[in-house]
ROSE-4610 file (N, C-alpha, C; in Angstrom, 1 decimal, always signed):
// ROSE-4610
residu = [X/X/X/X/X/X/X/X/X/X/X/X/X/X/X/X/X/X/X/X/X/X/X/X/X/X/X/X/X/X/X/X/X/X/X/X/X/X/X/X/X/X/X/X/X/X/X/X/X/X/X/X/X/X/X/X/X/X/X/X/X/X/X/X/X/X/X/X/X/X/X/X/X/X/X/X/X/X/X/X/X/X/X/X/X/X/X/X/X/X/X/X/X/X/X/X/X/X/X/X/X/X/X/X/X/X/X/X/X/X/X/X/X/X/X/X/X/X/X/X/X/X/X/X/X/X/X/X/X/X/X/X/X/X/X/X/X/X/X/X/X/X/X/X/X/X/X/X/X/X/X/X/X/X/X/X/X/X/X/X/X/X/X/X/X/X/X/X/X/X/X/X/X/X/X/X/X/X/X/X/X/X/X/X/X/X/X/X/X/X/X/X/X/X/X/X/X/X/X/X/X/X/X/X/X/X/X/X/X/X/X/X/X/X/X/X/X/X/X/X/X/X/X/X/X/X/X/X/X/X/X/X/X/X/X/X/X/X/X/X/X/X/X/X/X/X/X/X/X/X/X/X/X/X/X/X/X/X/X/X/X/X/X/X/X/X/X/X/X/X/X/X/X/X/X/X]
num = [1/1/1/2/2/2/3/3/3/4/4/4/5/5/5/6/6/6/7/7/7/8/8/8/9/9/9/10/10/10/11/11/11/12/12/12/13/13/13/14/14/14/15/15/15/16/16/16/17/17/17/18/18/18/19/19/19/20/20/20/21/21/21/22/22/22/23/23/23/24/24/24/25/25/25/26/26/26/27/27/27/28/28/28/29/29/29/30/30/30/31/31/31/32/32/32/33/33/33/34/34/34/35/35/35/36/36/36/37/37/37/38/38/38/39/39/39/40/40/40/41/41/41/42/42/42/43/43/43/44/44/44/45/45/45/46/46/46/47/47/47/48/48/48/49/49/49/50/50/50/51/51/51/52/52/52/53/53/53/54/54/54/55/55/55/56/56/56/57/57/57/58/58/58/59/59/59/60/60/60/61/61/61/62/62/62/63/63/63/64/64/64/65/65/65/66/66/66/67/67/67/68/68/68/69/69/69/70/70/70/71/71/71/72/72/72/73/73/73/74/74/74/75/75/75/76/76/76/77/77/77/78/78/78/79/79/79/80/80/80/81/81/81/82/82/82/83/83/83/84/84/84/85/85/85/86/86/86/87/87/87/88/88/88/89/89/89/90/90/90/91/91/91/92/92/92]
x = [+125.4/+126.8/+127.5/+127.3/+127.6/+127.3/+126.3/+125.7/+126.6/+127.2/+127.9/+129.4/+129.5/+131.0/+130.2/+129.2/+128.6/+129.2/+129.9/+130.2/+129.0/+128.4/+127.3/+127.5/+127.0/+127.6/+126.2/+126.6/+125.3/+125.3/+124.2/+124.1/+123.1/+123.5/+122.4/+122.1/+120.9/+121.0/+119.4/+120.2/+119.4/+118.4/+117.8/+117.0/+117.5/+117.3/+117.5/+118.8/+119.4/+120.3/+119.5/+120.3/+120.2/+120.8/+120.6/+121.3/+121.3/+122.4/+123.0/+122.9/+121.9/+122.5/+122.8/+123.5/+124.1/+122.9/+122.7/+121.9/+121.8/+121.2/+120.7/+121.6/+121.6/+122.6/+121.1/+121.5/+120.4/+120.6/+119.4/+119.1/+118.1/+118.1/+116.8/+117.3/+116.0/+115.7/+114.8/+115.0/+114.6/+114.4/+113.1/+113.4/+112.8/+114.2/+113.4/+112.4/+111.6/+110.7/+109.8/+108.7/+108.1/+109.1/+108.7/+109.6/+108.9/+109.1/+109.0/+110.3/+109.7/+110.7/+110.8/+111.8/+111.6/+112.4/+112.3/+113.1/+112.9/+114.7/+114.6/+115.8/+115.6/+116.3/+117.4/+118.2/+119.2/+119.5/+120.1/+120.5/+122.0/+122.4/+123.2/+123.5/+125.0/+125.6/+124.7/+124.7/+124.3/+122.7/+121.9/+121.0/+120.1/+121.4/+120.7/+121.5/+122.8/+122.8/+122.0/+121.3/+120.1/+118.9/+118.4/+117.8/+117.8/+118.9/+119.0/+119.0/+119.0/+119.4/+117.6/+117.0/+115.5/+114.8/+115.0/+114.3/+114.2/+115.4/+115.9/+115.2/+114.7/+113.9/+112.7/+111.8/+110.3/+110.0/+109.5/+109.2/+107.7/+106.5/+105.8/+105.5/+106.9/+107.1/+106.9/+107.5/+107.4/+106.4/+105.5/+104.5/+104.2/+104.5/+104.4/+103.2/+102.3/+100.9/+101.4/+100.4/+100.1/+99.7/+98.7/+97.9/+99.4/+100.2/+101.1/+101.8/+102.2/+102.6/+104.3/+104.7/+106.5/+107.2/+107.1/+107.9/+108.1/+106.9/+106.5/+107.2/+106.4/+107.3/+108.7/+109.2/+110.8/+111.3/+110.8/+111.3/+110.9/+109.9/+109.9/+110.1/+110.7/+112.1/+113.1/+113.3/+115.2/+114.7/+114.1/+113.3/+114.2/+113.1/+113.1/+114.8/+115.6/+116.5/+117.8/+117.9/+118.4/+118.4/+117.1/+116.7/+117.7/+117.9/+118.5/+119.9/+120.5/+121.5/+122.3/+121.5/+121.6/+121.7/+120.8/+120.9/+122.1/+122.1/+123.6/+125.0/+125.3/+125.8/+126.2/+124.9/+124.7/+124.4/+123.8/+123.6/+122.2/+122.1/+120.5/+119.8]
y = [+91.6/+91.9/+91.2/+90.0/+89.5/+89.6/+90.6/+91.3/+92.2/+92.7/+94.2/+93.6/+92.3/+92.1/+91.5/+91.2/+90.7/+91.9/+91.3/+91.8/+92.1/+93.7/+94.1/+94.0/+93.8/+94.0/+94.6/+95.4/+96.3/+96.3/+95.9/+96.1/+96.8/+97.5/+98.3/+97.7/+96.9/+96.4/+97.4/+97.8/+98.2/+97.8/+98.1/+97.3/+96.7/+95.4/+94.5/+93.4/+93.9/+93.1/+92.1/+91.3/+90.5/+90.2/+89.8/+89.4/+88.1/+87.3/+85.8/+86.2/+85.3/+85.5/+83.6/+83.6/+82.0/+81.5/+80.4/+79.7/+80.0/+80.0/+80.3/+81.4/+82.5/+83.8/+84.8/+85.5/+86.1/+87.7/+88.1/+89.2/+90.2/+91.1/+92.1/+93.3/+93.3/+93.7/+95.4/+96.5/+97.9/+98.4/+98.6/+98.8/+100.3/+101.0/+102.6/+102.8/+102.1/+102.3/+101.1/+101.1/+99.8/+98.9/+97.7/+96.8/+95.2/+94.3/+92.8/+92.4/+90.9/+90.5/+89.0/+88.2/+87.2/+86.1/+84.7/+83.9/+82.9/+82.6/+81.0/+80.5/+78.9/+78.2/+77.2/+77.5/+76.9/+75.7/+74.2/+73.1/+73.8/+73.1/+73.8/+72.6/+72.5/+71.5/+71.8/+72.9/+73.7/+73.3/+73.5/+73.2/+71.6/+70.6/+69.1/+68.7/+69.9/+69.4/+69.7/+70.4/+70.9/+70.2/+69.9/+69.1/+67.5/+67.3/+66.0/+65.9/+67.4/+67.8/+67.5/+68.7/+68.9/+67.8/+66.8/+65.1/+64.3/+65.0/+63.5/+64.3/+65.5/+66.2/+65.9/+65.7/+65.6/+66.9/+67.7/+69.0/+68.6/+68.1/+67.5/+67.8/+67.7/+67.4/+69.4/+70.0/+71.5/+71.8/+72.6/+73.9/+74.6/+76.0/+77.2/+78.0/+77.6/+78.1/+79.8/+80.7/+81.7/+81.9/+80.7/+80.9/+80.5/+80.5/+79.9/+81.2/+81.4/+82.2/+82.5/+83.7/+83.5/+82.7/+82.7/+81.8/+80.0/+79.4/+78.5/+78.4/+79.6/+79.4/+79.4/+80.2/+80.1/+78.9/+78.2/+76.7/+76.1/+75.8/+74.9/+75.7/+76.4/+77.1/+76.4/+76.7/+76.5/+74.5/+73.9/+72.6/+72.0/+72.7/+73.1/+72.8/+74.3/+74.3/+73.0/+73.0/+71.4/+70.2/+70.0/+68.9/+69.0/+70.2/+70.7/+70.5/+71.1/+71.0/+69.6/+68.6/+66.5/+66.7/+67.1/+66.6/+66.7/+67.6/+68.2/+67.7/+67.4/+66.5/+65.0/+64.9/+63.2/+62.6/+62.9/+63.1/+62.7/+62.0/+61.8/+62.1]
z = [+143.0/+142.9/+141.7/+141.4/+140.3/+138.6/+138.6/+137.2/+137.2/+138.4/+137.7/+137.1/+137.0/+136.3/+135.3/+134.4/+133.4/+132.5/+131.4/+129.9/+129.1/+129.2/+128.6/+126.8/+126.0/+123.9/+123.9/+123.5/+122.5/+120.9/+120.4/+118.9/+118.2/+117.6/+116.5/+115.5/+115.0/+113.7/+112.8/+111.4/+110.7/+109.8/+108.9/+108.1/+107.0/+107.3/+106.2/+107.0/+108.1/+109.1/+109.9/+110.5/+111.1/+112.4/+113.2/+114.8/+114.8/+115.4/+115.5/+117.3/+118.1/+119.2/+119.6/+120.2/+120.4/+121.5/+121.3/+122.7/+123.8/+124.4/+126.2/+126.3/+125.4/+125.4/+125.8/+127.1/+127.3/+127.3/+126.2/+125.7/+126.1/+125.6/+125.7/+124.6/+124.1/+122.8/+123.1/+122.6/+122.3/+121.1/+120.6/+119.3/+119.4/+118.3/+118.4/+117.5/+116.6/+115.9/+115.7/+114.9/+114.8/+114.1/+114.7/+113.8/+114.0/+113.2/+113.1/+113.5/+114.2/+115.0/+114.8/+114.2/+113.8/+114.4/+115.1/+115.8/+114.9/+114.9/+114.5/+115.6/+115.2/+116.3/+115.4/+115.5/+114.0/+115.3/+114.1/+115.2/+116.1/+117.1/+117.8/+118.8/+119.0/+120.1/+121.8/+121.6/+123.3/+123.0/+122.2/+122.0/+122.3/+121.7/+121.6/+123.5/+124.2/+125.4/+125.9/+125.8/+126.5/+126.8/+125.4/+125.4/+125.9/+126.2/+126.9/+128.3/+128.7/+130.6/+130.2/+129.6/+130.1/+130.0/+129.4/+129.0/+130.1/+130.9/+132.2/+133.4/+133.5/+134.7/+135.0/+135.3/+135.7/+136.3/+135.1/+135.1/+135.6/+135.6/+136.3/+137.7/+138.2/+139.7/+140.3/+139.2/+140.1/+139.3/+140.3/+139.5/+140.2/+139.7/+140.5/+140.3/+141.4/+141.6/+141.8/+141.1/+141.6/+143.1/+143.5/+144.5/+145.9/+145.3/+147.2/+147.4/+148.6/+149.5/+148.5/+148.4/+148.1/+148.5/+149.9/+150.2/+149.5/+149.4/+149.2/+147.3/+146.5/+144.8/+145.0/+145.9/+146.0/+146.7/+147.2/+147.5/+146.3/+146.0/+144.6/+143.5/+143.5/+142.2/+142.8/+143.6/+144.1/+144.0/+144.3/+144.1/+142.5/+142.1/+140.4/+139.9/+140.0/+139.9/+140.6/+141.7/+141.8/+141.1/+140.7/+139.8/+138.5/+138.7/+136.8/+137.4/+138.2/+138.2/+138.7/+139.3/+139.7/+138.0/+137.0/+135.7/+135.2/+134.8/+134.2/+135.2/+136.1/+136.9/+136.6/+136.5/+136.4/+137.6/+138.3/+140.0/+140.7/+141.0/+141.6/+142.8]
Protein backbone atom coordinates (compact mmCIF):
# COMPACT_ATOMS: atom_id res chain seq x y z
CA UNK A 1 0.00 0.00 0.00
CA UNK A 2 2.66 2.36 0.57
CA UNK A 3 4.77 1.94 -2.89
CA UNK A 4 1.73 3.04 -4.58
CA UNK A 5 2.26 6.81 -3.15
CA UNK A 6 6.22 6.39 -4.03
CA UNK A 7 7.19 9.33 -6.58
CA UNK A 8 8.27 7.12 -9.63
CA UNK A 9 11.36 9.69 -12.08
CA UNK A 10 12.14 8.04 -15.04
CA UNK A 11 15.34 8.80 -17.08
CA UNK A 12 16.56 8.20 -20.44
CA UNK A 13 20.23 8.68 -20.66
CA UNK A 14 22.12 8.49 -24.01
CA UNK A 15 25.52 7.92 -25.07
CA UNK A 16 28.10 9.74 -23.71
CA UNK A 17 25.48 10.93 -20.49
CA UNK A 18 25.55 10.22 -17.30
CA UNK A 19 23.09 9.60 -14.14
CA UNK A 20 23.77 11.25 -10.57
CA UNK A 21 21.66 9.10 -8.44
CA UNK A 22 21.99 10.43 -4.58
CA UNK A 23 22.76 7.81 -1.83
CA UNK A 24 20.64 5.02 -0.60
CA UNK A 25 18.33 6.42 -3.57
CA UNK A 26 16.90 3.16 -4.79
CA UNK A 27 16.95 2.36 -8.38
CA UNK A 28 16.54 -0.14 -11.13
CA UNK A 29 18.17 0.11 -14.16
CA UNK A 30 16.75 -1.27 -18.11
CA UNK A 31 18.99 -0.96 -20.67
CA UNK A 32 17.45 -1.19 -24.31
CA UNK A 33 20.69 -2.16 -25.80
CA UNK A 34 24.04 -3.46 -24.82
CA UNK A 35 25.64 -1.15 -22.69
CA UNK A 36 28.52 -0.63 -19.79
CA UNK A 37 27.66 0.26 -16.63
CA UNK A 38 29.86 2.21 -14.43
CA UNK A 39 29.49 2.99 -10.39
CA UNK A 40 31.22 5.42 -8.45
CA UNK A 41 30.69 6.45 -4.89
CA UNK A 42 31.48 10.26 -4.68
CA UNK A 43 32.06 11.48 -0.68
CA UNK A 44 28.63 12.33 0.61
CA UNK A 45 27.03 13.65 4.11
CA UNK A 46 24.38 10.55 3.81
CA UNK A 47 27.14 8.50 3.05
CA UNK A 48 29.79 9.16 6.14
CA UNK A 49 26.03 8.99 8.30
CA UNK A 50 25.86 5.87 7.26
CA UNK A 51 28.74 4.77 7.76
CA UNK A 52 28.74 5.64 11.36
CA UNK A 53 25.15 3.81 11.93
CA UNK A 54 26.77 0.51 10.21
CA UNK A 55 30.20 0.76 12.53
CA UNK A 56 28.08 0.74 15.85
CA UNK A 57 25.90 -2.65 14.62
CA UNK A 58 27.43 -6.08 15.15
CA UNK A 59 26.51 -7.26 11.84
CA UNK A 60 28.17 -10.61 13.18
CA UNK A 61 25.29 -11.07 15.30
CA UNK A 62 22.64 -11.78 12.25
CA UNK A 63 23.19 -14.33 9.53
CA UNK A 64 20.82 -15.48 7.29
CA UNK A 65 21.29 -19.16 6.59
CA UNK A 66 19.74 -20.39 3.51
CA UNK A 67 19.28 -23.61 5.43
CA UNK A 68 16.42 -22.03 8.27
CA UNK A 69 12.92 -22.29 7.82
CA UNK A 70 11.16 -18.48 6.62
CA UNK A 71 9.99 -17.99 9.33
CA UNK A 72 13.18 -18.19 11.32
CA UNK A 73 15.24 -15.52 8.33
CA UNK A 74 12.29 -13.20 8.91
CA UNK A 75 12.91 -12.98 12.56
CA UNK A 76 16.50 -12.45 12.28
CA UNK A 77 15.85 -9.74 9.46
CA UNK A 78 13.29 -7.93 11.48
CA UNK A 79 16.40 -8.88 14.42
CA UNK A 80 18.79 -7.33 11.99
CA UNK A 81 16.70 -4.33 11.23
CA UNK A 82 16.07 -3.13 14.94
CA UNK A 83 19.66 -3.20 15.65
CA UNK A 84 19.76 -0.50 12.83
CA UNK A 85 17.21 1.30 13.80
CA UNK A 86 18.55 1.39 18.30
CA UNK A 87 21.61 2.77 15.94
CA UNK A 88 20.31 5.57 14.26
CA UNK A 89 18.38 6.39 17.40
CA UNK A 90 21.01 6.26 19.64
CA UNK A 91 19.16 3.58 21.64
CA UNK A 92 20.38 0.32 23.01
Amino acid sequence: PLLSKVKVLEARVHPGQALYIPPFHFHHVITEDPSVAINMYAPAPERDAAQKVFSSVPFETVVLSPHWLPSVRRFAATHFIRLLIDAVDGTD
